[in-house]
C-alpha positions as CSV (number, residue, x, y, z in Angstrom):
1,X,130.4,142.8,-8.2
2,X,130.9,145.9,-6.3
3,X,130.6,149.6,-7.0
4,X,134.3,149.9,-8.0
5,X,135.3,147.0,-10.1
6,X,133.2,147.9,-13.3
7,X,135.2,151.3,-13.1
8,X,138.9,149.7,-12.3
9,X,137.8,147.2,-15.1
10,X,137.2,150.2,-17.7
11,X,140.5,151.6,-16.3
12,X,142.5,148.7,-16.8
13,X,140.7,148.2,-20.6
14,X,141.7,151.9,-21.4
15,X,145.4,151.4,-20.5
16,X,145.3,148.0,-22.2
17,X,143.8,149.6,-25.5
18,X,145.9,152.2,-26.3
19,X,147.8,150.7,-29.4
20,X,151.2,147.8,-28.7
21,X,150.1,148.3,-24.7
22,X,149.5,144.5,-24.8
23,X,152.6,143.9,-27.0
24,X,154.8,145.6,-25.2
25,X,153.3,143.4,-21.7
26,X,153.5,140.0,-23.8
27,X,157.1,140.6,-24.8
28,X,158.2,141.1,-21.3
29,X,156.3,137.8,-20.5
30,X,159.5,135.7,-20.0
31,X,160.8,137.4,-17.7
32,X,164.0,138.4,-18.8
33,X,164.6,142.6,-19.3
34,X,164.9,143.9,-22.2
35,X,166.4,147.4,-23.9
36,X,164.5,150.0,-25.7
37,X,166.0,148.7,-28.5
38,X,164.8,145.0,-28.1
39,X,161.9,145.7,-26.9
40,X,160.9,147.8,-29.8
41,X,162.0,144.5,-32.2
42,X,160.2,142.4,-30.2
43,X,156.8,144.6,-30.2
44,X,157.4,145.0,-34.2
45,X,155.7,148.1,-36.2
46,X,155.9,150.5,-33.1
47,X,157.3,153.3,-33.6
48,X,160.1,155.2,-31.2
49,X,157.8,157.7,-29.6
50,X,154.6,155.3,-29.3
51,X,156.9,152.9,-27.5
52,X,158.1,155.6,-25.2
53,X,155.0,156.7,-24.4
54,X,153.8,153.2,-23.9
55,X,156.5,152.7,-21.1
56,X,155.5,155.5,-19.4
57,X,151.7,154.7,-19.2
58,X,152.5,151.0,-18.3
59,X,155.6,152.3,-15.9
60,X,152.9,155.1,-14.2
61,X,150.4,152.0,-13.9
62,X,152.9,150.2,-12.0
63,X,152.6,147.3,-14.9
64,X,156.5,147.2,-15.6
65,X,159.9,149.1,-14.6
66,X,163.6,149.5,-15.6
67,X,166.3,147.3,-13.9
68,X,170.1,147.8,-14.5
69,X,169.2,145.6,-17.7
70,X,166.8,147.1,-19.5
71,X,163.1,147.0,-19.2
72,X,160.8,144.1,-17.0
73,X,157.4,143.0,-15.9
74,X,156.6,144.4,-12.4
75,X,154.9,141.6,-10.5
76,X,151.7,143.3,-11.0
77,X,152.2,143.2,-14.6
78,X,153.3,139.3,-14.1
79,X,150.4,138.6,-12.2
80,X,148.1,140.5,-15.2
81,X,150.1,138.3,-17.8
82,X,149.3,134.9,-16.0
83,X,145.2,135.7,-15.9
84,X,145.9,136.3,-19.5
85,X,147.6,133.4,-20.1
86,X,144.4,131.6,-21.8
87,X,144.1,133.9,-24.2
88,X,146.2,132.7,-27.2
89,X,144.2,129.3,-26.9
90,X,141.4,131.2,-26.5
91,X,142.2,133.3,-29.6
92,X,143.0,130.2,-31.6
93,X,139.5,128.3,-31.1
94,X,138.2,131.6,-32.0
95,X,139.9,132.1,-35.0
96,X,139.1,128.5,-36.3
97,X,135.4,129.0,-35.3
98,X,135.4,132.2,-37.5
99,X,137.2,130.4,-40.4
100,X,134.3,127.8,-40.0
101,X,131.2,130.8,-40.7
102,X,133.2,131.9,-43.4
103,X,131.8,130.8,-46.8
């Protein structure tokens, strides 16, 4: 690991952590653009000005854009989506592991 990748890493976390920054990625994940308005039913809870701000940090981070249709993945943002791709199976053997320590 070089010099640079633990700090892009924690850059990438940061951006990634800021509350819906993942939902707003994983509803784009079809491919298909999407309005404000759509988007923000597809993300679900977020509020107008969170998911305005969200675009903007994921828009600055060159993670998505606006087409003539609405809102899409950029392919750097695609390419992030498809090295996450694991992690809903992921997520589910983890949650049924945790179910399991449960008494």
């Amino acid at each position: 690991m070089t010099a640079k990748e633990p700090a892009a890493l924690g850059q990438l976390l940061s951006l990634l952590e800021a509350r819906y920054a993942l939902r707003v990625l994983w509803a784009l994940r079809d491919g298909h653009p999407q309005t404000f308005r759509l988007l923000q039913d597809s993300v679900g809870g977020v509020t107008p000005n969170t998911l305005n701000t969200r675009i903007k940090e994921l828009r600055e981070a060159g993670l998505m854009g606006h087409g003539d249709d609405g809102y899409l993945l950029t392919a750097a943002g695609a390419d992030l989506l498809k090295r996450l791709s694991d992690l809903p199976a992921f997520a589910t053997r983890w949650a049924a592991a945790q179910a399991r320590k449960r008494p």
